[in-house]
C-alpha positions in Angstrom: 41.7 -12.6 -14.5 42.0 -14.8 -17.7 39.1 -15.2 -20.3 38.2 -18.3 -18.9 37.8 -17.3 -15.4 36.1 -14.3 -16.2 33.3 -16.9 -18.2 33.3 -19.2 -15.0 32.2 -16.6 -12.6 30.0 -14.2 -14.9 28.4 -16.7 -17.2 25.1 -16.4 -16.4 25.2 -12.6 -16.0 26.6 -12.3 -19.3 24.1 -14.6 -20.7 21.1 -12.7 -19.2 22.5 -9.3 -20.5 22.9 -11.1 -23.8 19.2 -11.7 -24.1 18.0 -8.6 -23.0 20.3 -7.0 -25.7 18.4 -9.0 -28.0 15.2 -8.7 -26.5 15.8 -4.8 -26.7 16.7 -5.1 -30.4 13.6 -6.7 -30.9 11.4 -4.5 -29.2 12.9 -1.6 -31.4 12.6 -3.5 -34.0 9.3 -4.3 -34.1 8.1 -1.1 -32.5 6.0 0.2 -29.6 2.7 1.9 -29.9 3.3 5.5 -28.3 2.1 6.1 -24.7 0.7 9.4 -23.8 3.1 11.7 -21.7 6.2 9.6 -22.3 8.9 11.2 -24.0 10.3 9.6 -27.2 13.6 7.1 -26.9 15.8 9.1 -28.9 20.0 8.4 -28.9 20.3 10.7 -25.8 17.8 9.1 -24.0 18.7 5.2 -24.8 21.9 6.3 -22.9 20.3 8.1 -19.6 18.1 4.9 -19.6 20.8 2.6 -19.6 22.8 5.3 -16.9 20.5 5.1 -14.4 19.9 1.2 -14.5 23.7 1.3 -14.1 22.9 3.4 -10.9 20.0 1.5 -9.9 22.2 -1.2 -10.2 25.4 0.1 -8.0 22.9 0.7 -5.1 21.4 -3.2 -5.2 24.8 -4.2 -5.0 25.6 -1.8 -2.3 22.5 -2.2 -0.2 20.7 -5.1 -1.4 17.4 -3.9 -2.8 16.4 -4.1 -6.3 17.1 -0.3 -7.8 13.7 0.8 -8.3 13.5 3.1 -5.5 16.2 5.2 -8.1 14.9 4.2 -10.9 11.3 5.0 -10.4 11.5 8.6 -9.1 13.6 9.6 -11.7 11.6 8.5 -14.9 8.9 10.6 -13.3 10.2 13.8 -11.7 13.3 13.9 -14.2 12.8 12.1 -17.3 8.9 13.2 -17.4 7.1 9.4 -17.2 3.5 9.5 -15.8 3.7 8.0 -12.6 1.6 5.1 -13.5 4.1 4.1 -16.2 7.1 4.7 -14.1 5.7 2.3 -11.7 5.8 -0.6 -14.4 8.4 0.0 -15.8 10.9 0.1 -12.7 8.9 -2.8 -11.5 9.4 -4.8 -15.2 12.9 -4.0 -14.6 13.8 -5.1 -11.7 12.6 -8.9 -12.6 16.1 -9.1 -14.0 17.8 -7.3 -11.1 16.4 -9.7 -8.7 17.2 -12.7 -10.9 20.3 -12.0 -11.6 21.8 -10.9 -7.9 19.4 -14.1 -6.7 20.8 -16.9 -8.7 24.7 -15.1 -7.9 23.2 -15.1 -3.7 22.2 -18.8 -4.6 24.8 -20.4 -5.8 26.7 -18.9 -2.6 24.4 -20.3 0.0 23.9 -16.7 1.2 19.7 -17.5 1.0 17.7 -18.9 3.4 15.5 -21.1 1.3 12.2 -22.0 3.5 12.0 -18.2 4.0 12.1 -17.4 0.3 9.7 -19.7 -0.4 7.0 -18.3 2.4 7.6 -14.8 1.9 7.7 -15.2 -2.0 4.6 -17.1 -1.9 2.6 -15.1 0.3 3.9 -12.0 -1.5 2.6 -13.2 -4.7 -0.9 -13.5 -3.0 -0.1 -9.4 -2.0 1.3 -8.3 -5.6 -2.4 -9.3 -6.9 -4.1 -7.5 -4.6 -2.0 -4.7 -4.7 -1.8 -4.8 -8.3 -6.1 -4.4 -8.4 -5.4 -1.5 -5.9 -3.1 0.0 -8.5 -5.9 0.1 -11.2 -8.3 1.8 -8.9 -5.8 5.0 -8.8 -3.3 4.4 -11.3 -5.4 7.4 -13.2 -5.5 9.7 -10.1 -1.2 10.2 -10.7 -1.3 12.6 -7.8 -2.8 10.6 -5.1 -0.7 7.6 -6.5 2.6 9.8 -6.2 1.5 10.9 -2.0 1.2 7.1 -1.9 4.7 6.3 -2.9 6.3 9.4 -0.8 4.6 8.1 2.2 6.4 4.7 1.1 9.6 6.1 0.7 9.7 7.3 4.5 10.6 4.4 5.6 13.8 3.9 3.4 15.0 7.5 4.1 14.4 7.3 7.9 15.4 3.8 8.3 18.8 4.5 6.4 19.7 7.5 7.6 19.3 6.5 11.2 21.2 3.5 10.4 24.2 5.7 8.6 23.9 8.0 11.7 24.5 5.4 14.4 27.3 3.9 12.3 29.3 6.5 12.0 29.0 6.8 16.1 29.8 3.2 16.5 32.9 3.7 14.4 33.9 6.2 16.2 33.4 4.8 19.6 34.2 0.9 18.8 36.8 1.4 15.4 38.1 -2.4 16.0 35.7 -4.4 17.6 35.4 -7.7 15.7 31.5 -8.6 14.2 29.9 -11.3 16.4 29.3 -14.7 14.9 25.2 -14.9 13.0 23.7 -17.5 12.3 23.2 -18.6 8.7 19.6 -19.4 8.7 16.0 -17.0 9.6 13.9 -17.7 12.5 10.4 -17.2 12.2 7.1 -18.8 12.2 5.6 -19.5 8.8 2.5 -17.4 9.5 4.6 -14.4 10.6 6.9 -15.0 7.2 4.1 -15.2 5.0 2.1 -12.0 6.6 5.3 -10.1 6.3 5.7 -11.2 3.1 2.3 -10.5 1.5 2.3 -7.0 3.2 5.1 -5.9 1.3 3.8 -7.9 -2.1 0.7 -5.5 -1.5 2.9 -2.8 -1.4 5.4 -3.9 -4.5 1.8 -4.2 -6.4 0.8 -1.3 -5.5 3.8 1.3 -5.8 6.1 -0.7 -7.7 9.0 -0.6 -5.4 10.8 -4.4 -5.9 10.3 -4.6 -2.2 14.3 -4.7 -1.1 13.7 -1.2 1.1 11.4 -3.1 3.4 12.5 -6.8 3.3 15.8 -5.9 4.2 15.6 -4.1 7.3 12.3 -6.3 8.1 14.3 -9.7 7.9 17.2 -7.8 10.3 15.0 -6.3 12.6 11.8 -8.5 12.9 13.7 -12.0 12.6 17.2 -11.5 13.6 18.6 -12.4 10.4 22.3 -11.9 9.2 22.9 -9.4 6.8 24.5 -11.7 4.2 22.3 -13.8 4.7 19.2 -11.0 4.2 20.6 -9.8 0.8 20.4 -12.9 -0.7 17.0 -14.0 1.0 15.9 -10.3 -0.2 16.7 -10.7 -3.6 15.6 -14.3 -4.0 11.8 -13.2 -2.3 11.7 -10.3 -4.9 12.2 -12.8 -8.0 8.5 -14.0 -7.7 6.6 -10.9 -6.4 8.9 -9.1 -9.5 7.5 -11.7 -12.1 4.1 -11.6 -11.5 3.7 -7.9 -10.6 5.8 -6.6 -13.7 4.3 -9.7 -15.4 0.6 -8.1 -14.6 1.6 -4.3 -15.1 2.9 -5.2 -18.6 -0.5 -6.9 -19.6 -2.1 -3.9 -17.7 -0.3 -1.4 -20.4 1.8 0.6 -17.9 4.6 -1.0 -19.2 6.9 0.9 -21.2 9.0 -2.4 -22.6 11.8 -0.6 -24.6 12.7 1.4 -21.6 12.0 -1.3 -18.7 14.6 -3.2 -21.8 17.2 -0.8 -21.0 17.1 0.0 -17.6 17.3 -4.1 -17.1 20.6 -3.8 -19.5 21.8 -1.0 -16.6 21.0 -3.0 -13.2 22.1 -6.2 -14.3 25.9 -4.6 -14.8 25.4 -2.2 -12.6 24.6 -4.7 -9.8 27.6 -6.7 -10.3 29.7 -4.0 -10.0 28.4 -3.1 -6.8 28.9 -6.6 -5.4 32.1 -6.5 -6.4 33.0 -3.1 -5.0 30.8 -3.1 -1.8 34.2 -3.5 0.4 35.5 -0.3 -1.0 32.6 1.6 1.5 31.5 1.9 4.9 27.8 0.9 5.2 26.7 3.5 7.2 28.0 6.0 4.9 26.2 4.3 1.8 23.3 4.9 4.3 23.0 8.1 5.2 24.0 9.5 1.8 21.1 7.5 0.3 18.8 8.4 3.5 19.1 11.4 2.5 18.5 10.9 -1.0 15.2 9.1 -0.4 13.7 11.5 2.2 14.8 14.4 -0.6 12.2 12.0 -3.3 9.2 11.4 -0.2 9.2 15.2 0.1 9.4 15.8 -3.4 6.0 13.2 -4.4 4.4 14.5 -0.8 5.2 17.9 -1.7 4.0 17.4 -5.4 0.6 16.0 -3.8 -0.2 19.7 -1.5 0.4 21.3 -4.1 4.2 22.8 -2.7 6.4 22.7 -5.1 10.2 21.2 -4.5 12.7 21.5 -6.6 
């Protein structure tokens, strides 16, 4: 692929990542007032920051959510964030992620626009709400960590199921061709706008961008086709992203030179999993992350009784 190509088809990525370079420098720049229990951004740690966005990243490109369900349990278990923090900064960094894999949905037609704009604006309403949840137990870290295992069920049973009954349908039906799906959602406004404000409560609330439960809700509650989902996903997470990261950051659990770099991470990281999607099965994405995300719901459960898992 020439220069020129390249620029055509990754301009605005490049762009973005551009600016939050700069942004970044900026931020380091000017400096950050410390935040208690969050280790300092020294060399080795700029580069884990910007590694696990890349990660993050990979598995929004893979399995269309936003990267946060990676992101945010390892600032807190591995990397030593307070939970609180690691809940805005994920959140604050996945505003970029869900741009940037939005606008690339968008200007494929792979969105289904009247749904976007119901479920984004109704999940705008919920980020507020669950945003003034937040600050009733973002300093009780503990209860706010049983909340997010409990969360994180669903993605870990809901994938690994999903990886489960794929590798059985490859097995039993290796070349059956996909049926034809239609390219836009069904759904009455009411139902897309209560769907969508439950999970703004929810991305206000635990900071998850929201992908984990719009994607299998937009499957499995209104028939939608799975290109199709991604994109509406991504494009619903762009507004709840804004003004929950927006809220968290004037809240002060936003750690903005790290959010910086993790950002830097997805936004590459998430075009290098849409271009490399076709080099994996699905299901196996899905169990192997299943089992990842039932491994972090144990962990923040376990961390609440008082068991401790490794």
């Amino acid at each position: 692929m020439n220069i020129k190509a390249f620029w055509n088809k990754y301009y605005f990525t490049i762009i973005l990542v551009a600016a939050m370079v700069i942004a970044t420098i900026v931020v380091f720049a000017i400096g950050q007032s410390p935040m208690p229990g969050v280790p300092a951004l020294d060399c080795a740690m700029i580069i884990i920051l910007i590694v696990v966005g890349l990660a993050a990243g990979l598995l929004g490109g893979w399995i269309g959510t936003g990267g946060c369900s990676v992101m945010l349990p390892v600032l807190h278990f591995w990397l030593g964030f307070p939970a609180s923090i690691a809940v805005g900064t994920t959140l604050f960094a996945v505003i970029f992620t869900a741009v940037s894999g939005g606008y690339g949905h968008f200007k494929r037609g792979n969105l289904d626009k009247r749904v976007a704009l119901w479920m984004g604006g109704a999940g705008i309403i919920g980020v507020i709400l669950g945003s003034w949840l937040f600050t009733c137990i973002s300093d009780k870290s503990v209860l706010l960590g049983f909340i997010i295992g409990i969360v994180f069920l669903w993605p870990a049973l809901r994938m690994g199921w999903e990886g489960i009954i794929g590798f059985k349908k490859s097995k039993a039906k290796p070349n059956t061709p996909a049926a034809p799906q239609s390219q836009s959602i069904k759904g009455h406004p009411a139902k897309l706008s209560s769907f969508g404000a439950a999970v703004g409560v929810l991305t206000g609330l635990v900071g998850l961008g929201g992908g984990y439960a719009l994607v299998p809700g937009l499957i499995y509650l209104f028939g939608a086709a799975v290109y199709i989902t991604m994109g509406t996903s991504l494009a619903v997470m762009v507004p709840m992203a804004i003004v929950g990261g927006s809220i968290k950051l004037a809240q002060g659990y936003v750690f903005l030179s790290a959010a910086l770099l993790l950002a830097i991470g997805t936004i590459i990281g998430a075009q290098v999993g849409a271009a490399t999607i076709t080099k994996f099965k699905p299901h196996v994405l899905k169990l192997i992350f299943g089992v990842y995300f039932l491994y972090v719901a144990i962990k923040f459960i376990g961390n609440y009784l008082g068991i401790p898992v490794w």
